[in-house]
C-alpha positions in Angstrom: -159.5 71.6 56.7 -160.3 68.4 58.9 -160.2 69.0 62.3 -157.3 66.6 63.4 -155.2 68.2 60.4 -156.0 71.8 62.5 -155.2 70.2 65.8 -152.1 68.8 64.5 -150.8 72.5 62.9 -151.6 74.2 66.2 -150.2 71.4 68.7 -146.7 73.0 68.6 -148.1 76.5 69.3 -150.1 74.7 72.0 -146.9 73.6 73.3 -145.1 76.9 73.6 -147.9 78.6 75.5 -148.2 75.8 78.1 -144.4 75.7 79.2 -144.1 79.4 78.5 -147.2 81.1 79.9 -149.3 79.0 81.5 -147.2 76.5 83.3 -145.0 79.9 84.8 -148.6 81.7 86.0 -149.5 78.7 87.6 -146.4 78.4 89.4 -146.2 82.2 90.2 -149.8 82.1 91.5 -149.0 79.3 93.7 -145.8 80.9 95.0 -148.1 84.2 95.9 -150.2 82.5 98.3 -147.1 81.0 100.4 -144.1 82.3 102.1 -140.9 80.4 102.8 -140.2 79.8 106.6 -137.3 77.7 108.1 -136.8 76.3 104.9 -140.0 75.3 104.4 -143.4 76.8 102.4 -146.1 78.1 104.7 -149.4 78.9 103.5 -150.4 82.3 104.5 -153.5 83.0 102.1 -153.6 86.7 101.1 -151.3 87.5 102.8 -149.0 88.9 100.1 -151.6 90.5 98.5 -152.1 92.3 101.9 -148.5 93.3 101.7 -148.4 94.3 97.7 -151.5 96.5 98.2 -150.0 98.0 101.3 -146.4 98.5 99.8 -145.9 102.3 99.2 -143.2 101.5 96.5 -145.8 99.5 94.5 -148.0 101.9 94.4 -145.9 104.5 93.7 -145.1 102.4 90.7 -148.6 103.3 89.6 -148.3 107.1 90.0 -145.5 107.2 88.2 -146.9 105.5 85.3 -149.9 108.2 85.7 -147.4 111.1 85.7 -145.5 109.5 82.9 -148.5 109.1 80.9 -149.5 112.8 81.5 -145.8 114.2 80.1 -145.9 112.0 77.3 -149.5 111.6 75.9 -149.4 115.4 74.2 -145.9 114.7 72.6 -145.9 110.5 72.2 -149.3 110.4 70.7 -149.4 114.4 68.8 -146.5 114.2 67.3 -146.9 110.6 65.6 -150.5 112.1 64.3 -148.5 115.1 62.8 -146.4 113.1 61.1 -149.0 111.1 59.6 -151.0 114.1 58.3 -147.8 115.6 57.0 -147.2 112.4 55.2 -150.8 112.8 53.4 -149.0 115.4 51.2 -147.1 113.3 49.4 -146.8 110.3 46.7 -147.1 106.3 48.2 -143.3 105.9 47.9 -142.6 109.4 49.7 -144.9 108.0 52.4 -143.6 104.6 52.9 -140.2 106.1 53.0 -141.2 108.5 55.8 -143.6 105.5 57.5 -140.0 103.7 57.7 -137.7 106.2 58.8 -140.2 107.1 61.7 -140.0 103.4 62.6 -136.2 102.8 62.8 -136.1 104.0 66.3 -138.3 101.0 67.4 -135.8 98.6 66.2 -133.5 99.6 68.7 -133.2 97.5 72.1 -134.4 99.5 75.4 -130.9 98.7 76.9 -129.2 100.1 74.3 -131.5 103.5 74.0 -131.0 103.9 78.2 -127.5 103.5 77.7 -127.1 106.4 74.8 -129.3 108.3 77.0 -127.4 107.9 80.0 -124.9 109.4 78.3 -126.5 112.3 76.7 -128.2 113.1 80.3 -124.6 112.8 82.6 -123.7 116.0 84.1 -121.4 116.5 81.8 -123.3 115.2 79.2 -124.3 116.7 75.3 -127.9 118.2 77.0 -126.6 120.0 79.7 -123.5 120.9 77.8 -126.3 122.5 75.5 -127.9 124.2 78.2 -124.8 125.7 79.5 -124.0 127.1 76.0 -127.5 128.6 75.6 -127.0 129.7 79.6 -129.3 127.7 81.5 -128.4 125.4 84.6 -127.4 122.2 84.1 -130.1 119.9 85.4 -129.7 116.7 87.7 -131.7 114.5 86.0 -129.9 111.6 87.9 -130.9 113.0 91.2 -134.3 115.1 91.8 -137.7 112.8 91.3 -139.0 114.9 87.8 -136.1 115.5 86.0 -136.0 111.4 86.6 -139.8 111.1 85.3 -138.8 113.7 82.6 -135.1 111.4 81.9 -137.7 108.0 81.6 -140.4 109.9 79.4 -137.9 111.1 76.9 -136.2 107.7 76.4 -139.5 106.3 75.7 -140.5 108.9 73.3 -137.7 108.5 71.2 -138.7 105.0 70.7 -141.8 104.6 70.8 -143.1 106.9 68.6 -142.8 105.3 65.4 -145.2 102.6 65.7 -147.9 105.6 66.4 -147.1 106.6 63.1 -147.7 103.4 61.7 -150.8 103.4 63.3 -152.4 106.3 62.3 -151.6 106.0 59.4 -153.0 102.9 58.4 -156.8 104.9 59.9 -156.4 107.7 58.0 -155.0 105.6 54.8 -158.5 104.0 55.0 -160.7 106.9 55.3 -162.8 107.1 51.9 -161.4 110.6 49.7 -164.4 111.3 48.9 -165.3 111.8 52.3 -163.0 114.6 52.3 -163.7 115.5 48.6 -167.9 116.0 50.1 -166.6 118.4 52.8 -164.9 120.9 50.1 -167.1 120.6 47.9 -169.6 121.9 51.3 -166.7 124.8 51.5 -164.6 123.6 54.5 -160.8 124.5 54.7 -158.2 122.2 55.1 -158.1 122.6 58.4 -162.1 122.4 59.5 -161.9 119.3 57.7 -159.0 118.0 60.2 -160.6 119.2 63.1 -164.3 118.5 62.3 -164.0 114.9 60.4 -160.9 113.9 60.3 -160.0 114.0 64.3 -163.4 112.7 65.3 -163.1 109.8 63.0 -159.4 108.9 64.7 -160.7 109.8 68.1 -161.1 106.1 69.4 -157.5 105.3 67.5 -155.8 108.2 70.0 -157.6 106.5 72.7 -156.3 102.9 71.6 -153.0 104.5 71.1 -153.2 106.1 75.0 -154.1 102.9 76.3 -150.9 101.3 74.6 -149.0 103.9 76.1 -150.1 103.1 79.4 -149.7 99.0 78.8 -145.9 99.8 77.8 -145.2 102.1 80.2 -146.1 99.4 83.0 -144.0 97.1 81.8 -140.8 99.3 80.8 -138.3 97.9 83.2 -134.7 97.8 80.9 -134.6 101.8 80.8 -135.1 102.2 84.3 -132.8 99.6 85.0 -130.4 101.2 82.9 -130.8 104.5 83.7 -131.5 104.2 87.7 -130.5 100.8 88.9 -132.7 101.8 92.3 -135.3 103.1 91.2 -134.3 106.8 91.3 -135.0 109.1 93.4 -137.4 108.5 96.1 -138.4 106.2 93.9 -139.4 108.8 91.1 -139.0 106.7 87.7 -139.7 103.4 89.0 -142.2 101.4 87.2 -144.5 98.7 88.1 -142.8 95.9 86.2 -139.4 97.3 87.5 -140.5 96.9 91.0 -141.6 93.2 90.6 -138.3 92.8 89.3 -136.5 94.7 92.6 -138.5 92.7 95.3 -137.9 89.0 93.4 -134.2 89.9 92.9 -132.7 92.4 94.8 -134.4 91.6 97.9 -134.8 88.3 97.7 -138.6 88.2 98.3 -139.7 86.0 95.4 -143.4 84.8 97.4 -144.0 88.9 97.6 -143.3 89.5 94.2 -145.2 87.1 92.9 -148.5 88.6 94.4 -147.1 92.0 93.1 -147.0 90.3 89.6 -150.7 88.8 89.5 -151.8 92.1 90.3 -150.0 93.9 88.2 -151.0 91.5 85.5 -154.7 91.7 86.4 -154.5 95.5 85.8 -152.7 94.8 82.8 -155.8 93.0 81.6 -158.4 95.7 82.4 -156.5 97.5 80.5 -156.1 95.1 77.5 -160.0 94.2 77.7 -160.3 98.1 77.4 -158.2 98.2 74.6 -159.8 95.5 72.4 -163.4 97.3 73.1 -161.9 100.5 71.3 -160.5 98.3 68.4 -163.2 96.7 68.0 -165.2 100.3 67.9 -162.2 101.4 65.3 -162.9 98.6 62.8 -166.6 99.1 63.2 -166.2 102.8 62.1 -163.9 102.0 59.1 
């Protein structure tokens, strides 16, 4: 293909990303190093920077990701690999089928999953309403800071879960057979060869999987929003993107949160950066 022919099919794409990304960061970066006095901008250098770093909210945001991260890594990221080694067992078709069904959760808007959620964690709610048939207390989940972290984590496991699956088993689709056929043959069970082969070999697709966990978790804002509109308790589920959002447009203080969203998208980037060195470590294994 001649070059102007290329430039010409990406100019449009071009296009997008400039008044879409670009043009927005530029303006946002601008807007972080100013304040707005008397009606007028003020320069005040780092000043919101200063302020973002200092903010015990923000960086509560960050814990909570952490905490988050720690509840749902064992169940978000070992129960999509389950599913994909149960999947193993069975013809293409049976495992498409199951690949799909595992996935239909992901369709589903975060507004809409907070919302059924919201209603299955009320006080009077189908969980607790479980709980008191089975005899336990019914828990606040609206009002104490980890039955809020626990509320967020299980909203985000329900659907997030199927693109793990996916995932997984796309690696473990393009692991040779007779890989696994050379390790009977050696005499190792089923489950040696899971443990000794098979896990190793998907080890840097858990950690690209954890790393995507984190990157979503950042920038879930619509569940929070939907479930606790401030944040929660003492600030318990809030979330880094959600607290961008909550300085710009609940308090008004669009210069601060504009310094609180370059940071937050420079760790955003480490992370990404990360990510792409254990892809790129995936697809030289395969």
């Amino acid at each position: 293909m001649k070059p102007r022919a290329a430039l010409l099919l990406i100019a449009p794409a071009c296009v997008v990303f400039l008044f879409s990304f670009a043009a927005p960061l530029l303006m946002v970066g601008r807007m972080s190093f100013y304040n707005v006095r008397d009606g007028h901008e003020v320069f005040v250098g780092l000043a919101n920077y200063i302020k973002a770093v200092a903010d015990p909210y923000f960086r509560k945001s960050f814990a909570n990701v952490f905490w988050l991260v720690l509840f749902i890594a064992p169940f978000g990221i070992g129960i999509p690999y389950k599913i994909s080694l149960f999947l193993q067992r069975f013809d293409r078709r049976t495992q498409s089928a199951g690949r799909f069904i595992a996935y239909v959760p992901s369709f589903t808007a975060g507004l809409i999953m907070g919302l059924l959620w919201r209603w299955l964690l009320a006080r009077g709610g189908m969980i607790n309403q479980i709980f008191d048939y089975i005899g336990l207390p019914a828990v606040a989940w609206f009002g104490q800071p980890w039955p809020a972290r626990i509320a967020v984590a299980m909203v985000s496991l329900s659907g997030g879960c199927g693109g793990f699956v996916i995932l997984f088993s796309a690696v473990i689709l393009s692991i040779p057979k007779e890989l696994k056929e050379a390790a009977i043959i050696d005499g190792a069970t089923e489950r040696q060869y899971r443990s000794m082969v098979l896990r190793p070999l998907l080890m840097p697709t858990i950690l690209l999987a954890l790393l995507l966990s984190i990157t979503g978790l950042m920038l879930m804002w619509e569940v929070v929003y939907v479930l606790f509109p401030t944040g929660g308790p003492l600030g318990a589920a809030t979330t880094p993107v959600y607290e961008v959002f909550t300085t710009a447009f609940m308090y008004s203080r669009s210069n601060l949160a504009a310094a609180k969203g370059i940071l937050l998208l420079l760790v955003v980037a480490i992370v990404i950066t990360i990510q792409k060195q254990i892809e790129r470590l995936t697809a030289a294994n395969r």
